[in-house]
N, C-alpha and C positions, 0 to 999 in steps of 0.2 A: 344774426343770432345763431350759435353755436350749435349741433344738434350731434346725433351720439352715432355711431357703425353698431350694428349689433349683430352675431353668429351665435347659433346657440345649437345644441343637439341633444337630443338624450338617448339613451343605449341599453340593452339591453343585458345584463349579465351573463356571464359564459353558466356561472349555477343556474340561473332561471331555463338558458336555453335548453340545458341539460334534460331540465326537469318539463320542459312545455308551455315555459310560463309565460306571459308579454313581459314589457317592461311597467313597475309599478312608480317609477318616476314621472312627473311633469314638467313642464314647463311651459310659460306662455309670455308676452312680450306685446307692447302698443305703443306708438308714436302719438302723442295728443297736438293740437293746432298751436298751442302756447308754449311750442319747443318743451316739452316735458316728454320723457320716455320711460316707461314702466317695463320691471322685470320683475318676474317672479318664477322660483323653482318650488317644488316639493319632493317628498319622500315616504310614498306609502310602507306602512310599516310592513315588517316582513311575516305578522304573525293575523295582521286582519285580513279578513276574508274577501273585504270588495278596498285593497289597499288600492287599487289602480285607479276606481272611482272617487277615491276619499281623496288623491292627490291633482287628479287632473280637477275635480271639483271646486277645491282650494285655489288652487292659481287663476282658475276662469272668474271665479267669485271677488278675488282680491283685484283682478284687474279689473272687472269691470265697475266694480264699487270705485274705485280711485277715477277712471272714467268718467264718472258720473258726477265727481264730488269736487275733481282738479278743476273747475271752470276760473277759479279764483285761487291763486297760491295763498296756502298759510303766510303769514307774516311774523311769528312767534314762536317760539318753543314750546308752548303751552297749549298751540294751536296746531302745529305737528304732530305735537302726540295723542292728541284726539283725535285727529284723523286717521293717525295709526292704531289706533286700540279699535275705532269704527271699524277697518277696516278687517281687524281680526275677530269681529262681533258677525261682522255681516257674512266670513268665511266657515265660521262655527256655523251661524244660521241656515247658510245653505247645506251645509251637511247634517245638518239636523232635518231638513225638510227631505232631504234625500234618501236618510232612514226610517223614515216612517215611522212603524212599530218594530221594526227590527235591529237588535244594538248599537250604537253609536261606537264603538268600541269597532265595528267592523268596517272603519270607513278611517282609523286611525292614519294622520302623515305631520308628517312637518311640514312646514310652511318658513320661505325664505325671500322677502320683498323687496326690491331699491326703487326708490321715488327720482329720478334722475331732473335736477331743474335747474335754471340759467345759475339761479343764485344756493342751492342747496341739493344738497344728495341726505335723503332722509330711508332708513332703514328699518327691516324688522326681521328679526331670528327667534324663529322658535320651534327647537330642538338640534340636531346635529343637522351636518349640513357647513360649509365656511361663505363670507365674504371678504374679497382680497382687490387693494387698488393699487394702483400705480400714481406718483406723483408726478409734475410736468416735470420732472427732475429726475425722473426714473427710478425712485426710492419704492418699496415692495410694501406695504403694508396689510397686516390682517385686522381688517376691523369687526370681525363679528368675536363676542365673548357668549358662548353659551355657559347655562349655567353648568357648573362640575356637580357630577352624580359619583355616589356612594360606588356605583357599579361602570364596569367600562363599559359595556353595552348598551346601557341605559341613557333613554331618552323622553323627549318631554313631545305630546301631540297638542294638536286641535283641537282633539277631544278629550284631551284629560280636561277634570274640572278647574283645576290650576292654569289653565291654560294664557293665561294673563299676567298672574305672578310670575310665569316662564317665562314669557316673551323680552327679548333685551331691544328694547328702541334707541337708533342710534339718529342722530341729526348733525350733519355736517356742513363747512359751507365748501361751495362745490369747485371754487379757484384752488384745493389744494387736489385735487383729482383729475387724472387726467384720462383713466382705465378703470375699468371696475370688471370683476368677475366675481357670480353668484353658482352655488353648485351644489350637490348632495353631498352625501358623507361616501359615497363609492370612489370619488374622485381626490378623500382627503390625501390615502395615502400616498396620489404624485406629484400633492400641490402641496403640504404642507409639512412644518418639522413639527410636531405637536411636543415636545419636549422645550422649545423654547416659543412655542404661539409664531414660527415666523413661517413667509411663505418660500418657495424653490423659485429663485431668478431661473435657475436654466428652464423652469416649466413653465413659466407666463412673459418673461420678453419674448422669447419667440414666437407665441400664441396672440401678447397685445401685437407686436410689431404686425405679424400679417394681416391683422383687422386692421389695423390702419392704413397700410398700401398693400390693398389686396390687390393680387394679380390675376384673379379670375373674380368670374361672373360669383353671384353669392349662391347659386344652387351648386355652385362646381366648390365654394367653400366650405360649404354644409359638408358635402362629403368627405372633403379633405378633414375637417376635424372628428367628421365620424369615423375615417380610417385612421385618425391618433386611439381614440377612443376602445376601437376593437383592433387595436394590434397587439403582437403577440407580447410586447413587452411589455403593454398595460396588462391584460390578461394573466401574466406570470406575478403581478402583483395584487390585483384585486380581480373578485370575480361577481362584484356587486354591481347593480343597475348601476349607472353613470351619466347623469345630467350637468353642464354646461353650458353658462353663459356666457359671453364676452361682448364689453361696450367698452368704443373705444372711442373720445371724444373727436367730432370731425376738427379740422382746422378753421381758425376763422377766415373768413373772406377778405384778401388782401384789399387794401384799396387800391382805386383806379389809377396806373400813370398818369400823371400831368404832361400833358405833350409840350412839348418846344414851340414858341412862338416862330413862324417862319420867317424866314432871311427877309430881307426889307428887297434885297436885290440878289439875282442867281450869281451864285460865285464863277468867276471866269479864271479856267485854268491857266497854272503858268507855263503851261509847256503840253505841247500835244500828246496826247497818250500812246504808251509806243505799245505795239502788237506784242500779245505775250507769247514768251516761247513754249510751244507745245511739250506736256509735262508728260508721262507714262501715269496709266491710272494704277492707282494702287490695288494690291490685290487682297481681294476681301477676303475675310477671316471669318468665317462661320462662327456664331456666339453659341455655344452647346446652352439647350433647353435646361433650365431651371432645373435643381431636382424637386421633388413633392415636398411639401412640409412634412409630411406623414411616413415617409422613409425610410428616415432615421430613427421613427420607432419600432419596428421591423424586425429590430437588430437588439437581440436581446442584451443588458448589458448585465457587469456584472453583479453588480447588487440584487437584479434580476433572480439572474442565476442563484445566488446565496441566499434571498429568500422562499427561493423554492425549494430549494434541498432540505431549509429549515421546517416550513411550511408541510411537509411532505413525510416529516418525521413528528407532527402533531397529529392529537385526533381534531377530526372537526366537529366544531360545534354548532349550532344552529343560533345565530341570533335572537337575543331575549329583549324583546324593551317593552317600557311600561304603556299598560293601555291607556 
């Protein structure tokens, strides 16, 4: 049975650093025994006061609800989305127990889910934030549609009371997917074209390819994608918190050769084996070290460049979104 590679990071903004802040993104991630693998990201909003708690809160809550509920796979459509509305019942709940008497509105994030299973990849979006996969065909797809707001900044929580009429529940079956990557909205502007809903081949082949045949240990990967993450060329285009996940399906297990039944009798040579003539060894060629995955983002390009010059001739504004 098939099970998934996962790498995931989240980062801090060069504005938060600036300013002192942590990072108010989450993410968290669990392997279950019935080859099921859960992900989930969030996005503390930028205007609540305990956004770092209301996000890491969210992701801990939604996994361990699904945890607890996965013992038996849905078998319906009708049966996946109860369990996905539970599961956005039980992550409100916990952040309601978490505020006490003090605003619910201060603990505002989005929340961003994949249910990863033998036969189904079942999904939950709600607020900004993308979902993007790969087919075993290498075709890019964006499957998360949030809903479209009046305002380009505006976004939908947890704790809005609508919090459910927001939510887009997606269920797929899981033979047309081969890659999946879940992330905030800091991350849109180098993963996605938002003008046609599609995602950047040059930003996720390269990304799914190294989860798949990773070349190092996974704590030496973690950092390699944290150093994509805080290089200067991301930086020159966003300066927002930056979480990332990436699940990449393993391969399945070949089956066993069938060995050759042995010779009935040892084959007798037709002619005695003549001494070979001594050959000169050839002379080895040193294979230059790999470069970093992370490298090549380093080098600022020049779209880079153009949106900073642009960038640099606006005022800034502070992000508004709704509580």
């Amino acid at each position: 049975m098939q099970t998934w590679r996962v790498l995931a990071a989240s980062i801090t903004g060069s504005s938060h650093q600036q300013s002192g802040l942590l990072c108010q993104d989450a993410q968290a991630e669990a392997t279950l025994p019935n080859a099921i693998t859960l992900l989930a990201v969030a996005d503390g909003a930028g205007s609540a006061l305990r956004a770092r708690e209301g996000s890491t809160t969210a992701v801990r809550a939604a996994i361990h609800h699904l945890t607890t509920q996965l013992t038996t796979i849905p078998q319906t459509e009708a049966a996946w989305r109860t369990l996905l509305t539970q599961t956005l019942t039980h992550a409100r709940k916990s952040l309601q127990t978490l505020a006490k008497t003090k605003p619910l509105r201060d603990l505002a994030t989005t929340l961003l889910v994949a249910i990863l299973t033998p036969d189904h990849i079942a999904l939950i979006q709600l607020g900004d934030g993308a979902i993007v996969s790969r087919s075993p065909t290498g075709d890019l797809h964006v499957l998360s549609h949030p809903r479209l707001s009046e305002y380009i900044n505006e976004t939908d929580f947890l704790t809005g009371d609508n919090y459910l009429q927001a939510a887009v529940l997606t269920i797929l079956p899981a033979s047309g997917i081969a890659a999946l990557a879940l992330f905030t909205d800091g991350v849109e502007v180098l993963a996605l074209h938002h003008a046609t809903n599609t995602a950047h081949p040059a930003f996720f082949h390269p990304l799914f390819d190294y989860v798949a045949a990773p070349e190092a240990t996974h704590n030496q990967a973690v950092q390699e994608l944290e150093a994509i993450l805080t290089s200067a060329r991301v930086n020159a285009l966003t300066d927002d918190d930056k979480t990332l996940i990436l699940a990449v399906r393993e391969p399945a297990a070949s089956e066993p050769a069938t060995p050759e039944p042995p010779a009935s009798e040892p084959a007798t040579p037709i002619a005695a084996p003549q001494k070979p003539t001594p050959q000169p060894a050839p002379t080895a060629t040193p294979t230059p070290a790999p470069e970093p995955l992370s490298s090549s983002w380093n080098k600022p390009s020049p779209a880079a460049q153009q949106f900073t010059k642009k960038k640099s001739k606006q005022s800034t504004k502070s992000r508004k979104r709704r509580p």
